[in-house]
Every structure is written in structure tokens, then in C-alpha cells.
PATILUM-884077 format. One record per residue (C-alpha): y, z, x; residue in three letters; residue number from 1. Coordinates in pm, 1 decimal. Layout:
N
<site><py>Y</py><pz>Z</pz><px>X</px><residuo>ala</residuo><num>NUM</num></site>
...
This chain:
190
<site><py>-799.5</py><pz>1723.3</pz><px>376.1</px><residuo>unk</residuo><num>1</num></site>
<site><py>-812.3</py><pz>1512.7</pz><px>707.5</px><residuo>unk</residuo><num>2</num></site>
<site><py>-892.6</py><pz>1203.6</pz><px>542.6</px><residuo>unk</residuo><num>3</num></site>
<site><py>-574.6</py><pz>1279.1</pz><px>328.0</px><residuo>unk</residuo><num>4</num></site>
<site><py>-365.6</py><pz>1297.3</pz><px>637.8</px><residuo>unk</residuo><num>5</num></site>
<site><py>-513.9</py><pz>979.6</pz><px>805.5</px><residuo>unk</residuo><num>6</num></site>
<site><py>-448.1</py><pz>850.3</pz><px>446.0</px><residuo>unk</residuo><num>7</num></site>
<site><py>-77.5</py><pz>940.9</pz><px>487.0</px><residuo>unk</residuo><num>8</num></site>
<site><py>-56.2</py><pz>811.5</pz><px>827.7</px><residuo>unk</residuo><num>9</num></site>
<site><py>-186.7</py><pz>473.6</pz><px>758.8</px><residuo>unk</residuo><num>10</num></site>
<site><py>19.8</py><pz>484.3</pz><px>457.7</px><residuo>unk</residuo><num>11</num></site>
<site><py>315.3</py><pz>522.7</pz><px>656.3</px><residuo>unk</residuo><num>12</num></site>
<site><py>246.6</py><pz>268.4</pz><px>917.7</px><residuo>unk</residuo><num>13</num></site>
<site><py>195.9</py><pz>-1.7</pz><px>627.5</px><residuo>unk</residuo><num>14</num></site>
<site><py>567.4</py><pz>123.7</pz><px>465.1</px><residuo>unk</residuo><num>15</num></site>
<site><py>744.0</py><pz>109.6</pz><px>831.2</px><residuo>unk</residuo><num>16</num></site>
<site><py>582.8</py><pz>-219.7</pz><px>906.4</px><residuo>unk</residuo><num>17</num></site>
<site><py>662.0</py><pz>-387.1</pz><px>524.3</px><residuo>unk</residuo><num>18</num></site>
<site><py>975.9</py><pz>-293.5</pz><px>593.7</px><residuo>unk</residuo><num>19</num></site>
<site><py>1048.2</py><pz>-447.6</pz><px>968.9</px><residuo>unk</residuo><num>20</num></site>
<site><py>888.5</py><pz>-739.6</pz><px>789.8</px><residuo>unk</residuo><num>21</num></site>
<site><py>1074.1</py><pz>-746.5</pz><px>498.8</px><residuo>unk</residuo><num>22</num></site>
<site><py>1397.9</py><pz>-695.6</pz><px>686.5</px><residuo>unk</residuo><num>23</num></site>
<site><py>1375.3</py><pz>-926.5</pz><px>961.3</px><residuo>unk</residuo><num>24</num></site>
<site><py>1600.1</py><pz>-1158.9</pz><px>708.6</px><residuo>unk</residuo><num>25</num></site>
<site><py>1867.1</py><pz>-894.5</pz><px>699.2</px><residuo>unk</residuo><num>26</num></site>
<site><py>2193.1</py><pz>-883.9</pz><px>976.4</px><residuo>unk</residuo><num>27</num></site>
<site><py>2452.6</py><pz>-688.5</pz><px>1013.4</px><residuo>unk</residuo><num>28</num></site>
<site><py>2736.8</py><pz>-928.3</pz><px>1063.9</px><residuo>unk</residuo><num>29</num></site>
<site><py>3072.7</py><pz>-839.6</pz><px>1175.8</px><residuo>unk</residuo><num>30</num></site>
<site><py>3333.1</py><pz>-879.3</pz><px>945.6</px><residuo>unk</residuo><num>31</num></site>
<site><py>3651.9</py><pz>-723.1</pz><px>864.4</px><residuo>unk</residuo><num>32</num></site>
<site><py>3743.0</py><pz>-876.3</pz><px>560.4</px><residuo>unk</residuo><num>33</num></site>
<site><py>3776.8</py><pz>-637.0</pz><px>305.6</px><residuo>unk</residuo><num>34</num></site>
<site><py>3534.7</py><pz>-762.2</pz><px>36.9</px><residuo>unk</residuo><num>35</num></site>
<site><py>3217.6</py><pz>-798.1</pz><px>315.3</px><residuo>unk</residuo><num>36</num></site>
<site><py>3335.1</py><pz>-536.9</pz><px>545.2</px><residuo>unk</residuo><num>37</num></site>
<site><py>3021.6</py><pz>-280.8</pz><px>620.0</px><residuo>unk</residuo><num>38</num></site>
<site><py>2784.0</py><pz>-516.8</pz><px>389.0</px><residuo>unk</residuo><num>39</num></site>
<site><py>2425.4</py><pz>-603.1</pz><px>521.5</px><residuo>unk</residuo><num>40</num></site>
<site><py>2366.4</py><pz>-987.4</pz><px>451.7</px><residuo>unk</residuo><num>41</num></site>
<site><py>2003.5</py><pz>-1048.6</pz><px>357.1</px><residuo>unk</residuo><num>42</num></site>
<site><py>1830.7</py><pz>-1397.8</pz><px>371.2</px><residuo>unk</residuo><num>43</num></site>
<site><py>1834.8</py><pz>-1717.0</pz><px>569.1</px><residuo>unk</residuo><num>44</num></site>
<site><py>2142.0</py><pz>-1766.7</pz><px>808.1</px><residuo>unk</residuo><num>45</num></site>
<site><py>2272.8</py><pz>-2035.0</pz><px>536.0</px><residuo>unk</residuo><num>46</num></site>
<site><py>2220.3</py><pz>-1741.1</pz><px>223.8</px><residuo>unk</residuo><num>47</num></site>
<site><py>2424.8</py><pz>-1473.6</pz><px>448.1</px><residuo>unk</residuo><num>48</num></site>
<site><py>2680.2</py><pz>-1708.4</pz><px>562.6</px><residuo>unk</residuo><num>49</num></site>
<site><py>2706.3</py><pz>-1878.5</pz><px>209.1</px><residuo>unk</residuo><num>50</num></site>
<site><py>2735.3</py><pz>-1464.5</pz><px>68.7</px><residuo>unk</residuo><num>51</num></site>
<site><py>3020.0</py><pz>-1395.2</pz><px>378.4</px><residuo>unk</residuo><num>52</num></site>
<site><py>3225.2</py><pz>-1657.5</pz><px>313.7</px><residuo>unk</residuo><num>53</num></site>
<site><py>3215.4</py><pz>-1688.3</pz><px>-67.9</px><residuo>unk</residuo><num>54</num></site>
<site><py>3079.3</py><pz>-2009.9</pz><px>-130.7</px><residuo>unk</residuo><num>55</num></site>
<site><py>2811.9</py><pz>-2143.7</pz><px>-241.7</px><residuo>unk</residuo><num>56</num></site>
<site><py>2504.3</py><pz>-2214.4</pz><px>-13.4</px><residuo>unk</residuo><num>57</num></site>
<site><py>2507.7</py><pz>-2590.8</pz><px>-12.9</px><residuo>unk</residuo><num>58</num></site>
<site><py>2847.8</py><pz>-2577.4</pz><px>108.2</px><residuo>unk</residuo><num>59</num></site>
<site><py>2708.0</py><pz>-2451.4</pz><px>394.8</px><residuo>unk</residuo><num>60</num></site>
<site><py>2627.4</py><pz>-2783.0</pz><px>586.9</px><residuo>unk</residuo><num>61</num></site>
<site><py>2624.2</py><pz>-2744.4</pz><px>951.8</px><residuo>unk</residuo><num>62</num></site>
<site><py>2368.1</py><pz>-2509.8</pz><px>989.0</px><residuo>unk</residuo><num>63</num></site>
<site><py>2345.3</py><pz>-2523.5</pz><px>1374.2</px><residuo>unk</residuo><num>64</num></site>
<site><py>2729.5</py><pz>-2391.1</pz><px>1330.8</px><residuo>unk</residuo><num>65</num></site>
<site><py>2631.9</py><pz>-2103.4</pz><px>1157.5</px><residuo>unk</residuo><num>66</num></site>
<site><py>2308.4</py><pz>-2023.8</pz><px>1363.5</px><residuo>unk</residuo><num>67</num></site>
<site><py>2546.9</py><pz>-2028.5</pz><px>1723.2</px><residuo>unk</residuo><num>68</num></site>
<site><py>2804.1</py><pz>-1792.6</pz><px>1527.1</px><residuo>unk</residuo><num>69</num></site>
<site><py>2492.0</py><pz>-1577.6</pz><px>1460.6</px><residuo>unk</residuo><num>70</num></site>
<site><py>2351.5</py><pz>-1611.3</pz><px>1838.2</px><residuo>unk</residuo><num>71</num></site>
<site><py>2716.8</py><pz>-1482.5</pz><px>1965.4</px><residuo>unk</residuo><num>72</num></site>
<site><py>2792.9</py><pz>-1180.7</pz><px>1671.4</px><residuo>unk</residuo><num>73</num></site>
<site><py>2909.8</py><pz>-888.7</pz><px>1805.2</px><residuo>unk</residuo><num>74</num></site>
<site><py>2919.2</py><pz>-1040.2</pz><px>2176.4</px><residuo>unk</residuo><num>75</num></site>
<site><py>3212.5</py><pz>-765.4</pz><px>2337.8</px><residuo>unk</residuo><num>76</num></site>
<site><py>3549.5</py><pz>-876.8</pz><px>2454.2</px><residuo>unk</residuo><num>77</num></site>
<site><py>3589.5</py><pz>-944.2</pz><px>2801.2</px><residuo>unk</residuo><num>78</num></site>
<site><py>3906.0</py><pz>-1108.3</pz><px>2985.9</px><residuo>unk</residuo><num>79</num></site>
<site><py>3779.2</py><pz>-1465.7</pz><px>3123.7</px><residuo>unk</residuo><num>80</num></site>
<site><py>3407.4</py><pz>-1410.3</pz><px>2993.7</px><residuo>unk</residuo><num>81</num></site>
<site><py>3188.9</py><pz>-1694.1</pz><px>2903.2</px><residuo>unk</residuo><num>82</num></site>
<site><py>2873.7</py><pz>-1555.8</pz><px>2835.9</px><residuo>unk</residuo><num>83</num></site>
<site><py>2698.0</py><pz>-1289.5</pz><px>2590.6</px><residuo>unk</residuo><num>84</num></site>
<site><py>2760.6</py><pz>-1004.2</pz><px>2819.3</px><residuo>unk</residuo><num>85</num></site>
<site><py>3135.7</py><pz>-1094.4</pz><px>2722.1</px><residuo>unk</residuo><num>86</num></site>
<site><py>3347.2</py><pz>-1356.6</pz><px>2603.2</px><residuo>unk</residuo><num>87</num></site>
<site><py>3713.9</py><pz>-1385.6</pz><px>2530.1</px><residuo>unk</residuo><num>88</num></site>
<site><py>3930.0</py><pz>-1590.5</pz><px>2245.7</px><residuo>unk</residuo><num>89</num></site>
<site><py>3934.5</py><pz>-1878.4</pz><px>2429.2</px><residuo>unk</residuo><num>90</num></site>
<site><py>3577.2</py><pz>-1913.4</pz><px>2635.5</px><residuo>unk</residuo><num>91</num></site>
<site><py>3384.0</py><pz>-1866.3</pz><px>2262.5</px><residuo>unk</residuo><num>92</num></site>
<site><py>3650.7</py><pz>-2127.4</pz><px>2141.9</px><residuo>unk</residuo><num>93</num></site>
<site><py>3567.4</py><pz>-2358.3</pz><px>2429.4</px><residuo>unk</residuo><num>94</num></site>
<site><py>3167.9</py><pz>-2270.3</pz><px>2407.6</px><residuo>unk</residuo><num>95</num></site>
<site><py>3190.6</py><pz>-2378.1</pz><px>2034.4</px><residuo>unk</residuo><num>96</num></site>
<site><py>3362.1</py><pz>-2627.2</pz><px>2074.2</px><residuo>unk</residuo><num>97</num></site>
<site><py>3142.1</py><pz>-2789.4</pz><px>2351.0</px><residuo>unk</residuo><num>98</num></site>
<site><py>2808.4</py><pz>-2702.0</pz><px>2166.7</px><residuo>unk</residuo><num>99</num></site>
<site><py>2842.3</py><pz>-2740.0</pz><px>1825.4</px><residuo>unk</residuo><num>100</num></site>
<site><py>3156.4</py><pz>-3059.3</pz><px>1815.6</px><residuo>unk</residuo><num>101</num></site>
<site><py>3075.1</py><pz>-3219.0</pz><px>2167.2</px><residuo>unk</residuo><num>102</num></site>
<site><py>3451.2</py><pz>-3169.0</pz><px>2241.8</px><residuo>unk</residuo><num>103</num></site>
<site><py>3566.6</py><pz>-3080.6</pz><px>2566.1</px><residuo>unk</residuo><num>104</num></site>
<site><py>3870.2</py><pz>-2810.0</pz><px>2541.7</px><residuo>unk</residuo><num>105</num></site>
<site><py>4120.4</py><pz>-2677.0</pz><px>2807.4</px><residuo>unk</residuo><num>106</num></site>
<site><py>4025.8</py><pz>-2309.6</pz><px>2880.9</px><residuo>unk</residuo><num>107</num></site>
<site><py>4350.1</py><pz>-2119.1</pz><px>2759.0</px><residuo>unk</residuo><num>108</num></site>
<site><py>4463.2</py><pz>-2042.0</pz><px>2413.3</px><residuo>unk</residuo><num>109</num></site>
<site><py>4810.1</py><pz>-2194.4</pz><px>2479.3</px><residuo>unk</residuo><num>110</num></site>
<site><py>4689.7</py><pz>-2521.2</pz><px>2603.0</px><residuo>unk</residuo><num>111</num></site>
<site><py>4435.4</py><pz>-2570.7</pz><px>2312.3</px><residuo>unk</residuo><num>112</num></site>
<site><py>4741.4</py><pz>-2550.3</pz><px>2060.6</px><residuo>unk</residuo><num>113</num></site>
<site><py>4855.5</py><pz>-2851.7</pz><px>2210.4</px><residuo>unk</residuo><num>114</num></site>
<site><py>4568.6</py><pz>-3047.9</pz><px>2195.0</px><residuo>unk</residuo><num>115</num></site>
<site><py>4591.8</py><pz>-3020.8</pz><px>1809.8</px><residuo>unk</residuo><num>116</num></site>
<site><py>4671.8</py><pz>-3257.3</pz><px>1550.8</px><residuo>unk</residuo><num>117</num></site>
<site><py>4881.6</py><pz>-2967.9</pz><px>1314.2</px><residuo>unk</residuo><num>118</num></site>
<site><py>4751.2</py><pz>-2928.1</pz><px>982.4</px><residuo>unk</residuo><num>119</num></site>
<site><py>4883.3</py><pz>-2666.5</pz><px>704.2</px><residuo>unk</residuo><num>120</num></site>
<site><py>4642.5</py><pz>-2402.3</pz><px>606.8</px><residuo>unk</residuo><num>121</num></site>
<site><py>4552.3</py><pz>-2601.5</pz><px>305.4</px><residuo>unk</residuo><num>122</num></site>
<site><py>4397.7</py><pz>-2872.4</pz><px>461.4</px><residuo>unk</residuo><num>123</num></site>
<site><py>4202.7</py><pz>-2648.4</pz><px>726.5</px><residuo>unk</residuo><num>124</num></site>
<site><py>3841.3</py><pz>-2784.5</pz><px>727.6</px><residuo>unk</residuo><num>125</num></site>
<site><py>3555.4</py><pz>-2617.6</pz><px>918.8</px><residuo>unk</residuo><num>126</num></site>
<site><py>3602.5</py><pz>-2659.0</pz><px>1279.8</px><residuo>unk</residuo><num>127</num></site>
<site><py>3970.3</py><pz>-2663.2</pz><px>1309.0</px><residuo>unk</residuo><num>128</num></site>
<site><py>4134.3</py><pz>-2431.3</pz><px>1487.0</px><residuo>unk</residuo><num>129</num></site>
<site><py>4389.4</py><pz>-2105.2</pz><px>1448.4</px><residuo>unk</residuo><num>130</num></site>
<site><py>4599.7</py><pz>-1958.7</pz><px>1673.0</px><residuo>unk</residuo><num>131</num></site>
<site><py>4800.2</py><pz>-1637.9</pz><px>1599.8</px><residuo>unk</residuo><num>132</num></site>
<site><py>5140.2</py><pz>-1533.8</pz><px>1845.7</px><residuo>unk</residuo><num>133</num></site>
<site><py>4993.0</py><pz>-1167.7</pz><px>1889.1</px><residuo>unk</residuo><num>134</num></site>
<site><py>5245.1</py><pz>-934.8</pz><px>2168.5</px><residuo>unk</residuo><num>135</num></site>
<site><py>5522.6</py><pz>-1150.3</pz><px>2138.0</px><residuo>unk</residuo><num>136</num></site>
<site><py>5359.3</py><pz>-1432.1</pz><px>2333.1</px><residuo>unk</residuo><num>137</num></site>
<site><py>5299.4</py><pz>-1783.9</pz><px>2143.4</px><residuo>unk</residuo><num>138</num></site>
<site><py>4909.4</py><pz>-1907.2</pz><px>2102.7</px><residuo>unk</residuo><num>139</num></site>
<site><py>4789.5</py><pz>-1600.5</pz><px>2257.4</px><residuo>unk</residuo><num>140</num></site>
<site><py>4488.7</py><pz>-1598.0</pz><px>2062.5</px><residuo>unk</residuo><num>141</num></site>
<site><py>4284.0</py><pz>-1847.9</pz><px>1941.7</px><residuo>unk</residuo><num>142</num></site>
<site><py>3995.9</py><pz>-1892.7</pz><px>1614.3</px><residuo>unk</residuo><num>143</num></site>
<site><py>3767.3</py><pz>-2101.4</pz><px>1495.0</px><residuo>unk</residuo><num>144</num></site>
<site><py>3812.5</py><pz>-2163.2</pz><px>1151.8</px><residuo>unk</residuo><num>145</num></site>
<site><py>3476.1</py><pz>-2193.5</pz><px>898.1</px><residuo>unk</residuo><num>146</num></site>
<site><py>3573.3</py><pz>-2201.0</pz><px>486.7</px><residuo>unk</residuo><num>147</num></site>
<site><py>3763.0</py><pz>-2001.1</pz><px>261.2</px><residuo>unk</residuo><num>148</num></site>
<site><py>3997.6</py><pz>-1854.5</pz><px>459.9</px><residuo>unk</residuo><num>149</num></site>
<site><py>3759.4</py><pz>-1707.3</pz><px>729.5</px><residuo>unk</residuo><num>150</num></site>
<site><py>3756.2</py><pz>-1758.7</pz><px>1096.9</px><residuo>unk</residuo><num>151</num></site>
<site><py>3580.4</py><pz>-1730.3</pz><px>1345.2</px><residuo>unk</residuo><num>152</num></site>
<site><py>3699.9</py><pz>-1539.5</pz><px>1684.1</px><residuo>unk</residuo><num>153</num></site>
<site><py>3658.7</py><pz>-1252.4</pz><px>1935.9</px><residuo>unk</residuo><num>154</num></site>
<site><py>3842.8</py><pz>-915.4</pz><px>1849.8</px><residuo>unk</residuo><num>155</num></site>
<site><py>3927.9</py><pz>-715.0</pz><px>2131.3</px><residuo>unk</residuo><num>156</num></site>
<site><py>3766.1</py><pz>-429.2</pz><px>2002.4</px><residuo>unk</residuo><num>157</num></site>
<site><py>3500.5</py><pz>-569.5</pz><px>1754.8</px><residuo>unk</residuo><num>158</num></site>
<site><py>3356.1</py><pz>-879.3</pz><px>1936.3</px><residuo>unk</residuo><num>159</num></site>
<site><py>3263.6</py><pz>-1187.7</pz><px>1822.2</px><residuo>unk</residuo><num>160</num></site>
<site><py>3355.9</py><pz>-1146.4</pz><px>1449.0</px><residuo>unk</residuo><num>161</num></site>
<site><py>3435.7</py><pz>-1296.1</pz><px>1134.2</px><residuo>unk</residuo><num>162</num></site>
<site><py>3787.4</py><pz>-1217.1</pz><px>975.9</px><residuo>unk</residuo><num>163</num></site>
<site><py>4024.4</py><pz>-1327.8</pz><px>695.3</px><residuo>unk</residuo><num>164</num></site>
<site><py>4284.6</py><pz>-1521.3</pz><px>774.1</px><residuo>unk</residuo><num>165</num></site>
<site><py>4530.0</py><pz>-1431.8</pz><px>445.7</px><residuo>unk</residuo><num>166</num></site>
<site><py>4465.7</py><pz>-1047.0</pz><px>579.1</px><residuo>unk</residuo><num>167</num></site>
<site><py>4834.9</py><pz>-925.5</pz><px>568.6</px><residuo>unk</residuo><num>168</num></site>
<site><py>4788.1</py><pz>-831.7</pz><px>956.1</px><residuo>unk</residuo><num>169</num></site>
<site><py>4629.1</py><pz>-1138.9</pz><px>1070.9</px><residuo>unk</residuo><num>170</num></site>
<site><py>4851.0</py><pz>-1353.4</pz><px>834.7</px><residuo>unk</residuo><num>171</num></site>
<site><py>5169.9</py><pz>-1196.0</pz><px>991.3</px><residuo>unk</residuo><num>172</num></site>
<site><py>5090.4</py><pz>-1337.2</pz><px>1333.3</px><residuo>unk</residuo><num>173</num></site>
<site><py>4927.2</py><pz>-1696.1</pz><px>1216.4</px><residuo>unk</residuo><num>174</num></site>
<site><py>5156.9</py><pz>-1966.4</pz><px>1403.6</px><residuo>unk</residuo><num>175</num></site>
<site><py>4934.6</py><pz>-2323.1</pz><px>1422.2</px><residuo>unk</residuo><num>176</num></site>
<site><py>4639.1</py><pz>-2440.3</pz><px>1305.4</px><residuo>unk</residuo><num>177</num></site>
<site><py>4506.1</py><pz>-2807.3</pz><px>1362.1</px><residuo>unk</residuo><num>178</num></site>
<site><py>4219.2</py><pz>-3037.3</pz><px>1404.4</px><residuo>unk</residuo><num>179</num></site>
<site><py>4110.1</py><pz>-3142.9</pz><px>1746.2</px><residuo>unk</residuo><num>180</num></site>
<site><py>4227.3</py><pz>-3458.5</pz><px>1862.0</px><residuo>unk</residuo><num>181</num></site>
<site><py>3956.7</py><pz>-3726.5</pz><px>1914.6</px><residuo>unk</residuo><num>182</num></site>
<site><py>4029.6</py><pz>-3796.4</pz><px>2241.6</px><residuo>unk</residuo><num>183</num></site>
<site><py>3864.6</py><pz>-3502.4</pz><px>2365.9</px><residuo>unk</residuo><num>184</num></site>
<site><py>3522.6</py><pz>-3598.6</pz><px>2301.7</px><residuo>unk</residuo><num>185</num></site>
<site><py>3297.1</py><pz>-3542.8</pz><px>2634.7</px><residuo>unk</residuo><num>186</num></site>
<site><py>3247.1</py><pz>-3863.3</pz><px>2782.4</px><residuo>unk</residuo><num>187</num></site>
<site><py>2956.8</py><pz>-3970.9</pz><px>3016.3</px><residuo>unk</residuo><num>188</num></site>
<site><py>3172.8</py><pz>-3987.3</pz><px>3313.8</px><residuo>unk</residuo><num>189</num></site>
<site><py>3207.4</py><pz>-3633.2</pz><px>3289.1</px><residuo>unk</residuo><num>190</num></site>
């Protein structure tokens, strides 16, 4: 009978490590779109962004996009932040920006909608950005926009998250969108 329990024991060792092995390609990933929201994504960063966003995996190109969105998910909300202990609209928007497109952005919502060349939503390509008019006030909130109708973009409650922009209560508040100018490319002066 003991060598039935140290059996059982190594048994169960070998099932909890197979499956922190097996599920090391799994995340969470925040999301409130309504078809993904509360799924677990399993596979490689392009197979769960490909599955999020509803497209097919080789439309999923810029891979170091998708890993940086995956480095930051779920970072909390906090006013002025600029780093993983908190970020806000804007300071992800710029961070992105900077890392991923080499383009230098002003630090507030308001003064990034300006800096836009205004597209409709129909021409939105991955990278652009959306700004929403939330409390009244105009560019008050800022997104990065990816495929499909999802964007990138800190909730104030949820973090760093992925949402859809045609969601009726996103949609109502949508007031630009727009591809960064090219003269805001970092130069080596700076």
C-alpha cells in the first residue's frame, strides 16, 4: 500500500508538471469584445492574436507589435503612468508608438489627434490611431488600433486591454481616427 501512495504522488507531480508545461502557451488576454471576452488563447503570441482578432495568422505580420501588447496586458490604469506598475491612454500610446513605429508623440490625448492625418474607419490600418470624446471632453482618450475593428488601449478599470471598436458603447464616443504624420519620426538630433 505505500508504494501505491508514492505511486500516486509521483503520478501527480508528472500531471501538475505536464500541465504547467503544456500551458505555458496559454494567456489570459484582456478583452471585452463580446465574442473573446473570458476566452483563454492557447498557442504562439501570433496563433492567440490571429484567434483575438479574427483573422487569419499570416495576417499577423508585426510580430514584435503583438509581443509588446502581450508584455503590457493587464498593466492597471494610472493618471500620468509610464511604466508597468501603471500606465494611462496616452503614456501606452506614446510607449507604442516610440517602440514599435520609431515615432515620437506629444504626451496628451488631445495633442496626438492633431498630429493625425484623418482617415475614416475603413481605411484604419494597424498602427493608426483612435480617439473617443468620453465626459464631454474632445480626444480624451486615445487607442491604438490593430485589425478588424480592435484596438488597443488602457481601460480605467481593466488595464491595458483589447476592445471592439463597433461596440455600441465605444462606438458612441469614437470622434477621429488617423495615421501618424511622417514628420514625427525620431530623428538623431533628438
Amino acid at each position: 500500500m505505500v508504494r501505491f501512495e508514492g505511486l500516486s504522488k509521483i503520478a501527480a507531480l508528472m500531471f501538475i508538471a505536464a500541465t504547467l508545461l503544456t500551458s505555458c502557451n496559454s494567456k489570459k488576454m484582456l478583452t471585452d469584445a463580446s465574442k473573446s471576452r473570458g476566452k483563454t488563447f492557447k498557442g504562439s503570441v501570433k496563433e492567440r492574436y490571429a484567434e483575438l482578432l479574427d483573422v487569419s495568422e499570416r495576417e499577423i505580420k508585426n510580430e514584435k507589435l503583438y509581443r509588446f501588447i502581450d508584455e503590457w496586458m493587464g498593466v492597471p490604469h494610472k493618471n500620468a503612468g509610464m511604466d508597468k506598475r501603471g500606465v494611462d491612454c496616452s503614456g501606452f500610446t506614446t510607449l507604442l508608438q516610440r517602440e514599435i513605429y520609431n515615432k515620437n508623440l506629444p504626451r496628451v490625448a488631445r495633442q496626438m489627434a492633431q498630429t493625425v492625418k484623418r482617415k475614416y474607419e475603413e481605411q484604419l490600418e494597424e498602427g493608426d490611431l483612435v480617439f473617443f470624446d468620453f465626459s464631454g471632453q474632445p480626444f480624451s482618450h486615445v487607442g491604438v488600433y490593430l485589425k478588424n475593428n480592435r484596438f488597443v488601449h488602457v481601460s480605467t478599470s481593466k488595464g491595458v486591454i483589447i476592445s471592439y471598436l463597433k461596440d455600441p458603447w465605444y462606438y458612441k464616443y469614437f470622434s477621429r481616427a488617423g495615421s501618424i504624420k511622417n514628420d514625427l519620426l525620431f530623428s538623431d538630433a533628438q
